[in-house]
N, C-alpha and C positions, 0 to 999 in steps of 0.2 A: 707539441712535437709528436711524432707518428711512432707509432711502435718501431719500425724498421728504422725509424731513426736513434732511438734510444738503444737497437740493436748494435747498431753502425757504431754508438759513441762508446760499448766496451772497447773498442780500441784505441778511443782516444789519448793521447800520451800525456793528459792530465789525469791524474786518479780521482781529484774530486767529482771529473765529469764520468768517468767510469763505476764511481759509486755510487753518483745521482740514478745512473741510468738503469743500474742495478736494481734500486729499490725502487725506482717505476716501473720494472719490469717484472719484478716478483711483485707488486702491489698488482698491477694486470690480471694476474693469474691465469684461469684457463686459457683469456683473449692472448696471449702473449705466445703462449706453448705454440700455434702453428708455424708462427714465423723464427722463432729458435729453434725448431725443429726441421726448419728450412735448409737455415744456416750449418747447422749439425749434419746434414749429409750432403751437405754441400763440400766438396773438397775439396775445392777453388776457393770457396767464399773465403774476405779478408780477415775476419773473423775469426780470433782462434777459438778452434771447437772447445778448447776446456772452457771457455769464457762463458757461453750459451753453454753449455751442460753441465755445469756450476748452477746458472740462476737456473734451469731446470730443477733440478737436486732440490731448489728454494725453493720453488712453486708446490710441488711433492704431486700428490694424487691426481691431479688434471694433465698430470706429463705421463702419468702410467701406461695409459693405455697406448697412446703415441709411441714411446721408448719400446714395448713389447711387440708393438707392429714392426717395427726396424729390426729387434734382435732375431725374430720367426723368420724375417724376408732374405729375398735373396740379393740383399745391397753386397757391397766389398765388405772384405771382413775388416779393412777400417772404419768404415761406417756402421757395419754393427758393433766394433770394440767401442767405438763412444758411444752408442746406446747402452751398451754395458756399464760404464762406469759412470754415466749421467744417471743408469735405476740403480746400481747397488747405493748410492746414496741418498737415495732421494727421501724427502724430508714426509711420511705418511705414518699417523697416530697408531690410527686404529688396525687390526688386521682385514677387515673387511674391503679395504680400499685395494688389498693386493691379491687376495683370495684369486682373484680370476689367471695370476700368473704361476700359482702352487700349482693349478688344475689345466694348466693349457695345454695345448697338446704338442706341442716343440719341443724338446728336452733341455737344449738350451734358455728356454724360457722359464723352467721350474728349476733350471739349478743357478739363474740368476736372480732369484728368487730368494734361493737356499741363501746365497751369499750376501742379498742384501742383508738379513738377519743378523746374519754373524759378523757382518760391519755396523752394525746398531750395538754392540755391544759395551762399545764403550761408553754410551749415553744410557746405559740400565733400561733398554727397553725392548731387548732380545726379547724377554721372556714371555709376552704376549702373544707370540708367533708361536707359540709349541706347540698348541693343535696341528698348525697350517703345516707344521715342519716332520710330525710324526704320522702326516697322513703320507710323507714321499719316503717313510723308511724301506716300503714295499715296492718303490717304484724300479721300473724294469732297466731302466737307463743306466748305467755306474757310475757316470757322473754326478747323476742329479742323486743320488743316493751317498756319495762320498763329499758334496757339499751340504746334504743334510747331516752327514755327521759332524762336519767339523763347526758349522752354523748348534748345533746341538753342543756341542762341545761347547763353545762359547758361551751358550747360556750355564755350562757347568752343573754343579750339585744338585739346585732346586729343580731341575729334569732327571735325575738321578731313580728316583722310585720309580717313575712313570715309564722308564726303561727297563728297568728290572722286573716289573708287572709283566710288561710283555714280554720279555721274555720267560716268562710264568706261565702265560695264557695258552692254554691248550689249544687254541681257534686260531693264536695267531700262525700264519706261514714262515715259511720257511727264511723265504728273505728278510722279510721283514725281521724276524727273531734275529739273523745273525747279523743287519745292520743296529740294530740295537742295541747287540752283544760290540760293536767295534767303537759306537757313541759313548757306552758307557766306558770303553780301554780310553779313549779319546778325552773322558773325564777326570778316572781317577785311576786310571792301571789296571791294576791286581785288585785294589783295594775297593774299586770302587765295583765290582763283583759281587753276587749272594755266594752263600757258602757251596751253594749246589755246580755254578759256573767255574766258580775255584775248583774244585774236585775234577770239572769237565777238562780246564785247561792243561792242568797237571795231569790228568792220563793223557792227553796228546802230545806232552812235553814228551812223557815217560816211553811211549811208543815213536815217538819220530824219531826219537834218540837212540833207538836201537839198533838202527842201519844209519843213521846221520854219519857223514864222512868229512874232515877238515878241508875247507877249502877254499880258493882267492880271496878275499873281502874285497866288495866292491863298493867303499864308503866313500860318499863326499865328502870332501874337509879334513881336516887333520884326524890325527886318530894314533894312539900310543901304543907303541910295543915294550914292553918288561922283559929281560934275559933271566925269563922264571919259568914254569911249568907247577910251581908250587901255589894255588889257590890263596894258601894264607898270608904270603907274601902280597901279593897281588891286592887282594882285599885289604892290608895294611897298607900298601904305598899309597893307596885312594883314599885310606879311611872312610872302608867301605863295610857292611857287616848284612848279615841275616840274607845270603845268598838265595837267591828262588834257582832254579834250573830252566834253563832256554834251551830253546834251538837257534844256530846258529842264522839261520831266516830270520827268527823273530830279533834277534840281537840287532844285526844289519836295517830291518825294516823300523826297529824304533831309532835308529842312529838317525837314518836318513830321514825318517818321516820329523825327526825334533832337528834337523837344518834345513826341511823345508817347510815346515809347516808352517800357514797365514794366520796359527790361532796362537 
């Protein structure tokens, strides 16, 4: 049977012949990737694109380079959203296999990059990508620089020193220090801070707070009002203790960022 035909039979309304053809198709490997790749920006083809971008995902590193030509191009943006989500999964070991999409020159391309990472997390194998991931803290794009933090984030703790050095580093830049500074909030809060960065946060608590004016809340999702004005009150109905002081940005910005956030 031909490859385009083992293609053909992920549709078949038997699953054992859609399983067969599955794992002749990831057994393939490189030889397989052109003609899924076919199918996948094909938007007619009968073929459902998760089907081919599934056994993509399988094949892992011989589909890289393919998937990142599609996300750089100027295909529809449904045809680059499934090149999207056929590389955030795709099945590759080592970081050298993807190195070439940290570095590319698309921005799109290194912050789909950023995000494969941080969907590897559930298999414990984030943490190899921290080079690749701390070379885009600098990068100029804010996309690709807010899916390295949250891909950072993911890996959590054991990146934890490695942020906090830089931002120690007298050589490092400016961006870079204060994506560093948001990977590490991204990590552990307050806590996950040097003592130097606490000091820093708390005088700009302390000065925004000076002219800060009560205002709309503009929060997704539910959100509680209390008929108090008394802190200690307040702090008991929650069984809440050991208050830090905010601005009312920052209160809003962690509501909303902890009901959207993909980490």
């Amino acid at each position: 049977m031909s490859l385009e035909a083992d293609i053909r039979s992920l549709a078949s309304p038997d699953k054992d012949v859609q399983a067969t053809a599955r794992r002749t198709l990831i057994a393939s490997g490189a030889a397989a990737v052109p003609p899924l790749m076919a199918h996948l920006r094909d938007e007619d083809s009968p073929i459902a694109w998760s089907a081919t971008a599934w056994v993509l995902r399988q094949i892992g590193e011989p589909a890289a380079q393919p998937l990142i030509d599609v996300i750089a191009s100027d295909a529809s943006e449904e045809v680059r959203r499934r090149a999207r989500w056929a590389f955030n999964g795709l099945k590759v070991a080592e970081p050298a296999g993807l190195a070439p999409a940290f570095t590319h020159a698309d921005p799109r391309v290194r912050a789909a990059a950023a995000r494969l990472v941080q969907n590897r997390d559930a298999d414990g194998t984030a943490s190899v990508f921290t080079g690749l991931l701390l070379d885009l803290l600098g990068d100029q794009d804010d996309d690709v620089r807010h899916s390295a933090v949250s891909a950072l984030a993911a890996i959590g703790e054991p990146v934890a020193d490695v942020l906090r050095g830089i931002r120690r580093a007298p050589s490092t830049g400016r961006r870079r220090r204060a994506t560093a500074l948001a990977a590490l909030a991204e990590i552990g809060g307050r806590d996950a801070l040097d003592a130097h960065d606490r000091a820093l946060v708390s005088r700009l608590i302390a000065i925004k707070q000076l002219d800060e004016r009560p205002e709309p809340m503009h929060l997704c999702g539910s959100w509680y009002a209390l008929p108090s004005c008394d802190e200690t009150e307040v702090f008991a109905a929650f069984d809440l203790s050991d208050p830090v002081p905010a601005t009312m940005r920052m209160g809003a910005d962690a509501w909303n960022r902890d009901h959207h956030s993909l980490t």
